[in-house]
PyMOL Python script that loads the backbone (N, CA, C, O; Angstrom):
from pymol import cmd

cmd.read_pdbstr("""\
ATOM      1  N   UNK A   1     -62.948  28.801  25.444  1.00  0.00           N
ATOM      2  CA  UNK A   1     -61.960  28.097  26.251  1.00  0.00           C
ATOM      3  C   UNK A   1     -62.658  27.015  27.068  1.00  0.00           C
ATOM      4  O   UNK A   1     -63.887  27.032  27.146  1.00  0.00           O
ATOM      5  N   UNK A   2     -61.940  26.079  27.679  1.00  0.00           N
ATOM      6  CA  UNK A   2     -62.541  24.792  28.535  1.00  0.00           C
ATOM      7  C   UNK A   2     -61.809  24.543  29.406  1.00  0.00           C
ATOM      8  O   UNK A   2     -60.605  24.797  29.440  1.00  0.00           O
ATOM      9  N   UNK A   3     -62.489  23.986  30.256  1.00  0.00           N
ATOM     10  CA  UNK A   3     -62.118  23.716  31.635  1.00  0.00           C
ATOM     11  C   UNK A   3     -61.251  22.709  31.467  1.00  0.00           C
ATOM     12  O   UNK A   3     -61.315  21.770  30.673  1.00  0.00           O
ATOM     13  N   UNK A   4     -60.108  23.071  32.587  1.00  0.00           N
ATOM     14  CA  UNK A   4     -58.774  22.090  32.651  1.00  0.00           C
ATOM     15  C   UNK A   4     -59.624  20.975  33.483  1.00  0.00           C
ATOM     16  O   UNK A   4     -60.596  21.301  34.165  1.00  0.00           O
ATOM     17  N   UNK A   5     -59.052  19.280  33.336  1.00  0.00           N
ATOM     18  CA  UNK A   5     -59.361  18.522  33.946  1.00  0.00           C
ATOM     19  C   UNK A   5     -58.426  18.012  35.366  1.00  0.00           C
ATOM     20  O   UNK A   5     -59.017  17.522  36.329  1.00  0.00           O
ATOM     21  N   UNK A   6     -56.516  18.238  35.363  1.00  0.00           N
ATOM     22  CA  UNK A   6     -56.244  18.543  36.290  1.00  0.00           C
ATOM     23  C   UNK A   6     -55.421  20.055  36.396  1.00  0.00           C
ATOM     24  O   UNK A   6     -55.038  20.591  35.356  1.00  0.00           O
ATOM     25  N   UNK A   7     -55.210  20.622  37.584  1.00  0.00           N
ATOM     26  CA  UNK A   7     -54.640  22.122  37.281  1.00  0.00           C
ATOM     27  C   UNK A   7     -54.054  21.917  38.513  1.00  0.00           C
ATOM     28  O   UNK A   7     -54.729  21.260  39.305  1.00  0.00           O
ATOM     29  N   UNK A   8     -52.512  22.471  39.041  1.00  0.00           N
ATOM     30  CA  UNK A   8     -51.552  22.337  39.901  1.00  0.00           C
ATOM     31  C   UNK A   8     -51.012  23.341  40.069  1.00  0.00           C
ATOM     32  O   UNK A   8     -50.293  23.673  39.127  1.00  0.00           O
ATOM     33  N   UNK A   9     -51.047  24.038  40.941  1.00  0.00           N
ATOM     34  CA  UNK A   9     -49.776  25.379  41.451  1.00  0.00           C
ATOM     35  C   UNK A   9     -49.285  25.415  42.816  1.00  0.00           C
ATOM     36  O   UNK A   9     -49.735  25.167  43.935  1.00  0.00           O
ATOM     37  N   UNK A  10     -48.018  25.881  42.225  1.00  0.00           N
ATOM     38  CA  UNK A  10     -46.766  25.419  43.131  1.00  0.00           C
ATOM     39  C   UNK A  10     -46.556  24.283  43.958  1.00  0.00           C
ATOM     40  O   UNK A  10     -46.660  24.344  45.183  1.00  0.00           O
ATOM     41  N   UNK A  11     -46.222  23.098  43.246  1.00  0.00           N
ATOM     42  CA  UNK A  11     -46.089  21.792  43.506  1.00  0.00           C
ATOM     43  C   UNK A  11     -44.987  21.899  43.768  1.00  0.00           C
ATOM     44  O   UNK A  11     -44.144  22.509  43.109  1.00  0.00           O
ATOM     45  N   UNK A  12     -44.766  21.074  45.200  1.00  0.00           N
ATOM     46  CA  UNK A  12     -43.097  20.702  45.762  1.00  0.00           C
ATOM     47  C   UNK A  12     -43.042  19.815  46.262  1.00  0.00           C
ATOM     48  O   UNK A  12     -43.997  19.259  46.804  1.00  0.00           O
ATOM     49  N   UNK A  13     -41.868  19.405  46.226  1.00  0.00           N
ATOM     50  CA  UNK A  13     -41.468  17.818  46.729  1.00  0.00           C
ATOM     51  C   UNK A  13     -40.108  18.030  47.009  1.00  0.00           C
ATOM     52  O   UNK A  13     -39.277  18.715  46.413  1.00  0.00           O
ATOM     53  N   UNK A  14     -39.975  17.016  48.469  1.00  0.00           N
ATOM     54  CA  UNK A  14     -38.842  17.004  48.673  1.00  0.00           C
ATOM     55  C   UNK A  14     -38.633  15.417  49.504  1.00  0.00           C
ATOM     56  O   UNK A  14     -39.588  14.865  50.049  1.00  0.00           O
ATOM     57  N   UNK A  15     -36.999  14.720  49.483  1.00  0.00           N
ATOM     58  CA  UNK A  15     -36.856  13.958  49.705  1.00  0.00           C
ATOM     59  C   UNK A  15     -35.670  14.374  50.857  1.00  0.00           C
ATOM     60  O   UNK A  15     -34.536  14.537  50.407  1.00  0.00           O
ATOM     61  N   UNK A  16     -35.834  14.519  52.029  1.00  0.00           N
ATOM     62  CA  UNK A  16     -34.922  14.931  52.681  1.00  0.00           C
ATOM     63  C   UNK A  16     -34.736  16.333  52.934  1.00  0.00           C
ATOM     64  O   UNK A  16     -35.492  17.244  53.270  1.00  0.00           O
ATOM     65  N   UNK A  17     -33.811  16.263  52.738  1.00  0.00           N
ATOM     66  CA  UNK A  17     -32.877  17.733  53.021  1.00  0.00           C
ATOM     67  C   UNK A  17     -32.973  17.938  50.873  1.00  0.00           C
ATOM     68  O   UNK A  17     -33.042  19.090  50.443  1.00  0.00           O
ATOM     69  N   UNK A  18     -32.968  17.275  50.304  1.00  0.00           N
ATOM     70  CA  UNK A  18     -32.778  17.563  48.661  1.00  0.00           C
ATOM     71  C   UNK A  18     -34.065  18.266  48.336  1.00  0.00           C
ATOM     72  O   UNK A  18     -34.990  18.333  49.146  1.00  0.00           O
ATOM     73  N   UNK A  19     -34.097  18.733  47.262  1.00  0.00           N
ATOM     74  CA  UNK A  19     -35.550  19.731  46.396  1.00  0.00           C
ATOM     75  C   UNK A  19     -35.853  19.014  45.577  1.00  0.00           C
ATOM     76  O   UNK A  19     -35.053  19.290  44.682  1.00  0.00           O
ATOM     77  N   UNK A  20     -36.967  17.634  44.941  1.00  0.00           N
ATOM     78  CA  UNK A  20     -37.102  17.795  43.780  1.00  0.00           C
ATOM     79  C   UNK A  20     -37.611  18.355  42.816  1.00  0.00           C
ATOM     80  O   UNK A  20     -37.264  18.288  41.636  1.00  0.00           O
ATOM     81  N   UNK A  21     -38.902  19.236  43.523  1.00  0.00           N
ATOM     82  CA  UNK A  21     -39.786  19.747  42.827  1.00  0.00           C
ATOM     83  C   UNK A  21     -39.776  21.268  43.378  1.00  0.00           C
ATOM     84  O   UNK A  21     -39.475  21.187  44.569  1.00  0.00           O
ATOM     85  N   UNK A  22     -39.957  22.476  43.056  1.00  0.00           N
ATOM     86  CA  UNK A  22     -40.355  23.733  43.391  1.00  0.00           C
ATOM     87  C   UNK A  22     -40.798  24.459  42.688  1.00  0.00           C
ATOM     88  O   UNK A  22     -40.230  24.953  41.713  1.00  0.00           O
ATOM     89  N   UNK A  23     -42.213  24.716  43.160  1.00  0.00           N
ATOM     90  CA  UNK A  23     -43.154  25.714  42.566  1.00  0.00           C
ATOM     91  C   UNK A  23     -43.632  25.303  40.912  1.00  0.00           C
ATOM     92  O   UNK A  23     -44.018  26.127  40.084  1.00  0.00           O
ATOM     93  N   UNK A  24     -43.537  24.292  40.759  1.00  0.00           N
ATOM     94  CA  UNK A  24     -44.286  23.612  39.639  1.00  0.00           C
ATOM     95  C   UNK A  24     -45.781  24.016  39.643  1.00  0.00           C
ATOM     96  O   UNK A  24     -46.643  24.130  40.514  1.00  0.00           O
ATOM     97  N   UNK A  25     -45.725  24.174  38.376  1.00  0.00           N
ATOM     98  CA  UNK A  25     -47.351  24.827  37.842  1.00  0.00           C
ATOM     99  C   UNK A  25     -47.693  23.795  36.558  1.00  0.00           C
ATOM    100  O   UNK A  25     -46.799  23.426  35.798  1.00  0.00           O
ATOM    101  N   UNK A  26     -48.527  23.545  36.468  1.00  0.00           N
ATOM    102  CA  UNK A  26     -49.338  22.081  35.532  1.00  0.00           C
ATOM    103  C   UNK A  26     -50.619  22.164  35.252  1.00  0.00           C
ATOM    104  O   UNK A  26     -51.404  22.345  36.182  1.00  0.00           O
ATOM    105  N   UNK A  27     -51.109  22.044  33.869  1.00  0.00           N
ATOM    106  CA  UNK A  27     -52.512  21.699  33.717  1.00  0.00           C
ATOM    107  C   UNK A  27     -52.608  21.167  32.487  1.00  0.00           C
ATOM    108  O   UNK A  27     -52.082  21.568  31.449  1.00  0.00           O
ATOM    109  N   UNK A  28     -53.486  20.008  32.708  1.00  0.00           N
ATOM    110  CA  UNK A  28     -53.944  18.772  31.659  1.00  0.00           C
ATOM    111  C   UNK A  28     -55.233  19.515  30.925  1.00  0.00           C
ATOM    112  O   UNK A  28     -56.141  20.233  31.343  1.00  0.00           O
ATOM    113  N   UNK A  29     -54.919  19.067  29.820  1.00  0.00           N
ATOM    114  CA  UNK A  29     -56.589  19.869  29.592  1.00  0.00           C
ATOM    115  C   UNK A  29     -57.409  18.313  29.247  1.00  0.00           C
ATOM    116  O   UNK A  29     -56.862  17.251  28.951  1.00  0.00           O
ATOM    117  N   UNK A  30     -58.508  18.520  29.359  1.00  0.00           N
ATOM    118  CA  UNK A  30     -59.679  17.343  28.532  1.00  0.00           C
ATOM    119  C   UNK A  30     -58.918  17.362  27.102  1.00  0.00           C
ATOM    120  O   UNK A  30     -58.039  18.077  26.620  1.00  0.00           O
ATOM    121  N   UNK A  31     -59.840  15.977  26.536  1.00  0.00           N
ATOM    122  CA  UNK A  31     -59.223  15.457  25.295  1.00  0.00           C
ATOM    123  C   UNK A  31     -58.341  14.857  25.030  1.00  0.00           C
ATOM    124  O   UNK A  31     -58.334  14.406  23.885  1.00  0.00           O
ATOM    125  N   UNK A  32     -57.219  14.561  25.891  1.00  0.00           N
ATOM    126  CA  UNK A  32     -56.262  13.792  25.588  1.00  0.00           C
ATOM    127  C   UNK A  32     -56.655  12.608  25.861  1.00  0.00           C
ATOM    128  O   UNK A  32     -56.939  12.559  27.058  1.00  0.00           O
ATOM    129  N   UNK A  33     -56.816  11.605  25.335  1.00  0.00           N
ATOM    130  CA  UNK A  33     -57.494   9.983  25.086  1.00  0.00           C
ATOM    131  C   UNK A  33     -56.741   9.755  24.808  1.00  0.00           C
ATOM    132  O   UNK A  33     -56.274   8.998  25.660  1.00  0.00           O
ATOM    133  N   UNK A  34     -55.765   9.934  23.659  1.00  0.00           N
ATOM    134  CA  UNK A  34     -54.590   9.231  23.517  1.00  0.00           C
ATOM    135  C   UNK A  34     -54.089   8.779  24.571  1.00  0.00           C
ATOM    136  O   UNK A  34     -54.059   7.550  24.645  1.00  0.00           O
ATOM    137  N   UNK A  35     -53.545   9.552  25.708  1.00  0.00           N
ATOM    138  CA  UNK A  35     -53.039   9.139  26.495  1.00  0.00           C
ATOM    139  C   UNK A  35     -53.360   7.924  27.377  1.00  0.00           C
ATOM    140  O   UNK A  35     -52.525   7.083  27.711  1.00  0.00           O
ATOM    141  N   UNK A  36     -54.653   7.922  27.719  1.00  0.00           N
ATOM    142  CA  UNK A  36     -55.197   6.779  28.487  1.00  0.00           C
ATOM    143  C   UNK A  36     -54.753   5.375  27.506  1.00  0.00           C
ATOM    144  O   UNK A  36     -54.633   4.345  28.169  1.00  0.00           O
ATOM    145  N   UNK A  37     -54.581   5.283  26.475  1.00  0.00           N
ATOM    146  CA  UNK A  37     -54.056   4.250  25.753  1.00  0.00           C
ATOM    147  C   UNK A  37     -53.159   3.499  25.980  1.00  0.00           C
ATOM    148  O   UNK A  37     -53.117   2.282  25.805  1.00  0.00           O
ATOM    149  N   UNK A  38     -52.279   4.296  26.444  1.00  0.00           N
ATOM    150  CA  UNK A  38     -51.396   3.721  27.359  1.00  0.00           C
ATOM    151  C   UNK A  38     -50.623   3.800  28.515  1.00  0.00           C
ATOM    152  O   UNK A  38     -49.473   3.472  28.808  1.00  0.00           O
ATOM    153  N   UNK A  39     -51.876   4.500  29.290  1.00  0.00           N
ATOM    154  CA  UNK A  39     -51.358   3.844  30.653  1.00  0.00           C
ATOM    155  C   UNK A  39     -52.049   2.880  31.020  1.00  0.00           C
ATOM    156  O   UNK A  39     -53.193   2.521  30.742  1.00  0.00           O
ATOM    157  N   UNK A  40     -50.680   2.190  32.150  1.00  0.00           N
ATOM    158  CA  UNK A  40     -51.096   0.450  32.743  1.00  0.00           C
ATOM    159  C   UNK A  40     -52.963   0.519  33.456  1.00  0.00           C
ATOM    160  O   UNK A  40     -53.702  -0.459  33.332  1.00  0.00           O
ATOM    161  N   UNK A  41     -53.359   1.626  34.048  1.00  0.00           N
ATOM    162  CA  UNK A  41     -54.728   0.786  34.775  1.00  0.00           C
ATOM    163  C   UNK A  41     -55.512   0.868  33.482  1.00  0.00           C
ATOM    164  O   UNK A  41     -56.177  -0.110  33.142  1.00  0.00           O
ATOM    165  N   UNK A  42     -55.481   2.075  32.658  1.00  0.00           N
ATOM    166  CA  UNK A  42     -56.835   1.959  31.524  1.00  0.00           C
ATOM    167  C   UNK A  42     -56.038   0.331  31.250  1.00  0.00           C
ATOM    168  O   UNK A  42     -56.552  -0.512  31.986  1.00  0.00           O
ATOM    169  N   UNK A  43     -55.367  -0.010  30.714  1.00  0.00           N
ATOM    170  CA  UNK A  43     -55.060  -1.200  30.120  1.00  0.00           C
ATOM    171  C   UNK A  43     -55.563  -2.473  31.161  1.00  0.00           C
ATOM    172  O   UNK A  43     -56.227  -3.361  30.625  1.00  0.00           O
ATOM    173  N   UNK A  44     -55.314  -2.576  32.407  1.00  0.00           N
ATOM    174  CA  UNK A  44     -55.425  -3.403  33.079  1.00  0.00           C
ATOM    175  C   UNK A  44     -57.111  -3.534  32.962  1.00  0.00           C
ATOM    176  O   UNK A  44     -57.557  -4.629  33.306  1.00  0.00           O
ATOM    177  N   UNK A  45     -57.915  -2.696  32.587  1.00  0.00           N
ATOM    178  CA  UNK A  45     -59.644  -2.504  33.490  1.00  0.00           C
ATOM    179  C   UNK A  45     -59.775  -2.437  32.110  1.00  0.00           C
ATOM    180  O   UNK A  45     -60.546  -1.478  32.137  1.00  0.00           O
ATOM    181  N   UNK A  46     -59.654  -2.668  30.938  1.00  0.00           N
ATOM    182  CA  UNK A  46     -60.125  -3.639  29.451  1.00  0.00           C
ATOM    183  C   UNK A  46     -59.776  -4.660  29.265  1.00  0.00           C
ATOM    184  O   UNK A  46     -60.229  -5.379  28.374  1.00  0.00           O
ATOM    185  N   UNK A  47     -58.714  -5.037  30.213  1.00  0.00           N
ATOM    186  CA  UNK A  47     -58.507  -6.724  29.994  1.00  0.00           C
ATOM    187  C   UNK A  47     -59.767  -6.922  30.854  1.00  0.00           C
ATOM    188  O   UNK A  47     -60.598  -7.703  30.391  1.00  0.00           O
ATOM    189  N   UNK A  48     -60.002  -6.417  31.872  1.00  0.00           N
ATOM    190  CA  UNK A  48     -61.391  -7.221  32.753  1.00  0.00           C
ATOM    191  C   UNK A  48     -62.578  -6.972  32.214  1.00  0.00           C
ATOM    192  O   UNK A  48     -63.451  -7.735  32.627  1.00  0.00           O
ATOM    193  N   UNK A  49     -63.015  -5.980  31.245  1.00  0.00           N
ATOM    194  CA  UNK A  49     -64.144  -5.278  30.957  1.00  0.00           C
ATOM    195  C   UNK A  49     -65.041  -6.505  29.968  1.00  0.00           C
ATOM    196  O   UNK A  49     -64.489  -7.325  29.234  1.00  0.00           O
ATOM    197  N   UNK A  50     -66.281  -6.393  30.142  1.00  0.00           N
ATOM    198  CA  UNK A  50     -67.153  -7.840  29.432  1.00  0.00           C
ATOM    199  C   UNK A  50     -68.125  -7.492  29.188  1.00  0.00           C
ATOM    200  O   UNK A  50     -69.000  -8.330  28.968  1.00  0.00           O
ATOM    201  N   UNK A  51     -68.430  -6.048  29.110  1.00  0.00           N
ATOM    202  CA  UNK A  51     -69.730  -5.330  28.815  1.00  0.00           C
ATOM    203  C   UNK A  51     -69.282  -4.053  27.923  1.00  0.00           C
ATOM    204  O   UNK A  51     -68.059  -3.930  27.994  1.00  0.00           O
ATOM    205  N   UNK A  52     -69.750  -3.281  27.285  1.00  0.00           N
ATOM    206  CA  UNK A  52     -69.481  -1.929  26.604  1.00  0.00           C
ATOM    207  C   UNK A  52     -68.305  -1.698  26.581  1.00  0.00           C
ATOM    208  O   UNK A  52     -67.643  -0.918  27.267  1.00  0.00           O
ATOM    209  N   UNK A  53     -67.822  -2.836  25.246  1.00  0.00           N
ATOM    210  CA  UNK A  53     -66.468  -2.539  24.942  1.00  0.00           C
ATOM    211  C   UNK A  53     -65.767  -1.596  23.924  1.00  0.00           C
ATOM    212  O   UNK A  53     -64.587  -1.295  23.749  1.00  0.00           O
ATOM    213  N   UNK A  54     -66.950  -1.237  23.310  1.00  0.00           N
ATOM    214  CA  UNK A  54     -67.066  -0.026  22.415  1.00  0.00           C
ATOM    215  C   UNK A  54     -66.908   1.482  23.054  1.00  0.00           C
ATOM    216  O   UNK A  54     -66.387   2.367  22.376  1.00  0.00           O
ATOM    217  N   UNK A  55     -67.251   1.666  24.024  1.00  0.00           N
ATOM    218  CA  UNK A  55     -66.626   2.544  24.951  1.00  0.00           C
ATOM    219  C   UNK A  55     -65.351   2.547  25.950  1.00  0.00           C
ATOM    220  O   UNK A  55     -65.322   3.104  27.048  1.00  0.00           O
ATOM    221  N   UNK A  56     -64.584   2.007  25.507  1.00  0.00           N
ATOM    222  CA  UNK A  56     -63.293   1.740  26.147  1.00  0.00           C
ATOM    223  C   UNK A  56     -62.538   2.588  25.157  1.00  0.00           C
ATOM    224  O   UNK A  56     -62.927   2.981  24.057  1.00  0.00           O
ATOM    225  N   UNK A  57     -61.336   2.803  25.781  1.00  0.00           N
ATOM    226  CA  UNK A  57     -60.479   3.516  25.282  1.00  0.00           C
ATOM    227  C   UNK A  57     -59.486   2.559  24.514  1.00  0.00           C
ATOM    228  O   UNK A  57     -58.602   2.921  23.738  1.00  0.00           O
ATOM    229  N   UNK A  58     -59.684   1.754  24.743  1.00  0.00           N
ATOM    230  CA  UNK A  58     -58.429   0.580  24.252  1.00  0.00           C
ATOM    231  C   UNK A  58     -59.297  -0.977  24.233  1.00  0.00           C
ATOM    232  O   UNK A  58     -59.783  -1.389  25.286  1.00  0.00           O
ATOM    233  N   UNK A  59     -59.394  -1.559  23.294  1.00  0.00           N
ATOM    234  CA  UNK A  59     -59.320  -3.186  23.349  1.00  0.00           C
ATOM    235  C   UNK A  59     -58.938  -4.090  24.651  1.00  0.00           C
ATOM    236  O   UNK A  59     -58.018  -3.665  25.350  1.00  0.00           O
ATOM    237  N   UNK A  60     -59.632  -5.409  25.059  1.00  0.00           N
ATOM    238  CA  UNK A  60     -58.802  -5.687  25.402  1.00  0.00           C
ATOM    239  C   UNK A  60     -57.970  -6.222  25.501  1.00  0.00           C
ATOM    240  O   UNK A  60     -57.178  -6.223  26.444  1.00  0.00           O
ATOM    241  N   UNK A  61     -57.937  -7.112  24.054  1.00  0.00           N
ATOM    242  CA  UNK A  61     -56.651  -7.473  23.793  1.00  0.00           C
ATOM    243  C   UNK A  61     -55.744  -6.649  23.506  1.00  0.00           C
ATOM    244  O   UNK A  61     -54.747  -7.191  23.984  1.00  0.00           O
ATOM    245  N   UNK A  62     -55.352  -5.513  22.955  1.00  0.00           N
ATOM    246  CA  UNK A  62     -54.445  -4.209  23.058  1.00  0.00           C
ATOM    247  C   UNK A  62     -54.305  -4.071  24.438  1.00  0.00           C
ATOM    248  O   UNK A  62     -53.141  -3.924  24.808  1.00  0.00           O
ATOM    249  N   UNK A  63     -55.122  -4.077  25.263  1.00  0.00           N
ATOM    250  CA  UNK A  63     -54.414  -3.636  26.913  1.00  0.00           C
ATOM    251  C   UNK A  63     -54.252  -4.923  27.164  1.00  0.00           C
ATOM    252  O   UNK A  63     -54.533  -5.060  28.354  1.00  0.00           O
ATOM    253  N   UNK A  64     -53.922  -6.067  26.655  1.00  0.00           N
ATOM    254  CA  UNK A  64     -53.278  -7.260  27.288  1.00  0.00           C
ATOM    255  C   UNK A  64     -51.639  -6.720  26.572  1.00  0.00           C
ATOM    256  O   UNK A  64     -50.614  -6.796  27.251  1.00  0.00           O
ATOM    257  N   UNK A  65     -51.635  -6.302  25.437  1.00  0.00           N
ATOM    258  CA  UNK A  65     -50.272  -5.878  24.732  1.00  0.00           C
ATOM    259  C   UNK A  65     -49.829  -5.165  25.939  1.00  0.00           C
ATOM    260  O   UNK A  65     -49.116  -5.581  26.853  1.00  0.00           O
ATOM    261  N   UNK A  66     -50.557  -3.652  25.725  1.00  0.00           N
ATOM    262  CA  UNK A  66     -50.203  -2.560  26.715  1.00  0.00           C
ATOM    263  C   UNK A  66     -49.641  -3.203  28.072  1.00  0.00           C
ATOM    264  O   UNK A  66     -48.457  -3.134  28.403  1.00  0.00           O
ATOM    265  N   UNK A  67     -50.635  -3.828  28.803  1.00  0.00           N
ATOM    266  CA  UNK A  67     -50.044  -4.160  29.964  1.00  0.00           C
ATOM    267  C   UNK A  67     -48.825  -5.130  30.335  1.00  0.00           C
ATOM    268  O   UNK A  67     -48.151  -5.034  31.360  1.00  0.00           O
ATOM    269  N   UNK A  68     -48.637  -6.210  29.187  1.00  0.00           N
ATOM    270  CA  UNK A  68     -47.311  -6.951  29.169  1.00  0.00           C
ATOM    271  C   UNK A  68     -46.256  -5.767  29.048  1.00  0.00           C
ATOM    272  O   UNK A  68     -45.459  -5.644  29.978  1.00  0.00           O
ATOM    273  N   UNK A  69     -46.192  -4.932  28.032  1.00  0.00           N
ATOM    274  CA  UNK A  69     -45.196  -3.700  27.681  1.00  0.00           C
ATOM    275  C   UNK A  69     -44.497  -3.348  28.999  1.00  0.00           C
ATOM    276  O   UNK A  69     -43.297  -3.479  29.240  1.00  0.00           O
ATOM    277  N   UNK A  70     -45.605  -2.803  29.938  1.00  0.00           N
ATOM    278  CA  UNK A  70     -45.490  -1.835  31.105  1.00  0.00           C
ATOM    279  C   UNK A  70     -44.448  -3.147  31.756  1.00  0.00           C
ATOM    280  O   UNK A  70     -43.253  -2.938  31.967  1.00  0.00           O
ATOM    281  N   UNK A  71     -44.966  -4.219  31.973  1.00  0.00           N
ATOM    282  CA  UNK A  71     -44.747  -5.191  32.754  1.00  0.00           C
ATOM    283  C   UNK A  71     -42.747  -5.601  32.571  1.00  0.00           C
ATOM    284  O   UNK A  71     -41.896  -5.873  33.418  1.00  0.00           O
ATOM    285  N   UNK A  72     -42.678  -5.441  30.895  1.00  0.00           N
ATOM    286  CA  UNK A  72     -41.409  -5.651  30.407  1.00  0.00           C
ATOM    287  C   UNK A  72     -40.405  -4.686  30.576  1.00  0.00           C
ATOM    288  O   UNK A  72     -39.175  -4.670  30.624  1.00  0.00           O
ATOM    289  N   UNK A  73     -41.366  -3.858  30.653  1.00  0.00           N
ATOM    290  CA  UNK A  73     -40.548  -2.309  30.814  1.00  0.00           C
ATOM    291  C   UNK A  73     -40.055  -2.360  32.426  1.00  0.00           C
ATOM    292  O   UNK A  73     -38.840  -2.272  32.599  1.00  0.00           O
ATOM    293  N   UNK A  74     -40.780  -2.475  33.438  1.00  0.00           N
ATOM    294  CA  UNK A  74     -40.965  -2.308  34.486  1.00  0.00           C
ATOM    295  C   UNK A  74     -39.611  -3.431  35.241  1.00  0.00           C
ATOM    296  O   UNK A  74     -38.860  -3.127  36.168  1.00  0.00           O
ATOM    297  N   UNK A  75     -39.662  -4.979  34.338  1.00  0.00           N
ATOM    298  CA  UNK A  75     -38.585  -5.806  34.497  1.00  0.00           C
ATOM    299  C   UNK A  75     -37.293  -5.541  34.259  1.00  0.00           C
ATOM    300  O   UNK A  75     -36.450  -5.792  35.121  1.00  0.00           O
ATOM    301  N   UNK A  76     -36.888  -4.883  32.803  1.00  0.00           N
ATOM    302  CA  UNK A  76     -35.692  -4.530  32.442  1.00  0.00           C
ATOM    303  C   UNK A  76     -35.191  -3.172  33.427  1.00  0.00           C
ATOM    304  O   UNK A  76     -33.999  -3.164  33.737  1.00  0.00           O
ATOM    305  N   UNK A  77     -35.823  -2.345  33.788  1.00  0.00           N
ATOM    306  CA  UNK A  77     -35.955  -1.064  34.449  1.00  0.00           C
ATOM    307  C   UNK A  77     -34.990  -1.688  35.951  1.00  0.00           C
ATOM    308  O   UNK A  77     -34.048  -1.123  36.509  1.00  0.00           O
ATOM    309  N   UNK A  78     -35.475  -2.686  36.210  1.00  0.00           N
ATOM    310  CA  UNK A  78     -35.481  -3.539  37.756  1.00  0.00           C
ATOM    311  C   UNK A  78     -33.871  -4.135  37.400  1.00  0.00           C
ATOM    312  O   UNK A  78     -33.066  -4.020  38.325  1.00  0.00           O
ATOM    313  N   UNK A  79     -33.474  -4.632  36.374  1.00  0.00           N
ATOM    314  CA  UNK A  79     -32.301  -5.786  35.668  1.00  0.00           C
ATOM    315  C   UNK A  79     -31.792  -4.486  35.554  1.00  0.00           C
ATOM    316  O   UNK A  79     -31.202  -4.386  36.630  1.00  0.00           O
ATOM    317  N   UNK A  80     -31.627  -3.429  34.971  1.00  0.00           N
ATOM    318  CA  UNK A  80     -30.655  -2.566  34.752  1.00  0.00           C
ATOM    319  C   UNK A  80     -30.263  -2.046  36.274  1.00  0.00           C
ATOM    320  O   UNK A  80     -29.043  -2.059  36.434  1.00  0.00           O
ATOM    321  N   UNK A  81     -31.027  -1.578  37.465  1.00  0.00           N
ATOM    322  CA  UNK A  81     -30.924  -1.027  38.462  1.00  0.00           C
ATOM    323  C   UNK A  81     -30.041  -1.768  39.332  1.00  0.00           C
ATOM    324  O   UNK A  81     -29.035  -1.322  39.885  1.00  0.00           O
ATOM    325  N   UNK A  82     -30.557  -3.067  39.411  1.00  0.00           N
ATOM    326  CA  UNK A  82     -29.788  -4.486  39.819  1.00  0.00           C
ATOM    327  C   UNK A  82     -28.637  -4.569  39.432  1.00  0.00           C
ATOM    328  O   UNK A  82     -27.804  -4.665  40.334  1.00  0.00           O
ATOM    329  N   UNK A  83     -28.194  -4.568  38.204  1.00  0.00           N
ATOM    330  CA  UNK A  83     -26.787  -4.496  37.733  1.00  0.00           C
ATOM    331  C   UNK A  83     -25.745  -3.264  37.910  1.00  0.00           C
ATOM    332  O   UNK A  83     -24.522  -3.253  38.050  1.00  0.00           O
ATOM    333  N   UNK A  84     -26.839  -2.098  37.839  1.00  0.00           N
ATOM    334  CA  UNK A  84     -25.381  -1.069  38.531  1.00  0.00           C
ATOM    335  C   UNK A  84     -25.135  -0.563  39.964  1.00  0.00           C
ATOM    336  O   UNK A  84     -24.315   0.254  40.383  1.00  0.00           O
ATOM    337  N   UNK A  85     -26.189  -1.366  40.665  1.00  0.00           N
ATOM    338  CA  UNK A  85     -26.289  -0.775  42.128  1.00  0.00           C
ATOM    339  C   UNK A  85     -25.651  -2.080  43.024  1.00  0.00           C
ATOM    340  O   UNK A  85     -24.994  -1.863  44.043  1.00  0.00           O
ATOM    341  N   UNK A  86     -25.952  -3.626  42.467  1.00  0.00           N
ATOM    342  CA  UNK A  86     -25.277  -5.055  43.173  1.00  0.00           C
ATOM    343  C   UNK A  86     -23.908  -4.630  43.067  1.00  0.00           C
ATOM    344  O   UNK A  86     -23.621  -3.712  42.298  1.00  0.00           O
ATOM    345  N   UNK A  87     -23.099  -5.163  43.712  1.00  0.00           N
ATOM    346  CA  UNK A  87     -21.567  -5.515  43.729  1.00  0.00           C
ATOM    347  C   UNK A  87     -21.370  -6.719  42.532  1.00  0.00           C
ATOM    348  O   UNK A  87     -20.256  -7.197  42.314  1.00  0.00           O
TER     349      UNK A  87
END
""", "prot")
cmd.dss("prot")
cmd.show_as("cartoon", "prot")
cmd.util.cbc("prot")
cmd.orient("prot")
């Protein structure tokens, strides 16, 4: 067996008087690389990277993709919210 890289018990959150979270239990294990693929900072810190690019998890032209994505995503996300919450 191997050591978890993050591990969480009983995570809670609350916004007010509301619950969103209670007693959440979580653990990431090592190995998932995939994932760093696409999230926005790995993507953002290979567009800047100019040395040992062979050790990156992603290109950086792929995290110029990746990070426009997030960016488009992040816009329409904003245009949909805008449209059902404006008068």
């Amino acid at each position: 067996m191997f050591e978890a890289t993050i591990e969480v018990h009983g995570l809670r959150k609350r916004f007010g008087p509301t619950v969103a979270l209670d007693g959440m239990t979580f653990t990431v294990q090592p190995g998932h690389r995939h994932l760093e693929e696409f999230a926005p900072m790995t993507a953002g810190l290979a567009i800047q990277a100019t040395t040992g690019l062979r050790s990156l998890p992603i290109s950086p032209w792929a995290g110029l993709g990746v990070l426009a994505g997030w960016a488009a995503a992040a816009l329409l996300a904003g245009g949909i919210m805008l449209r059902l919450r404006d008068a």
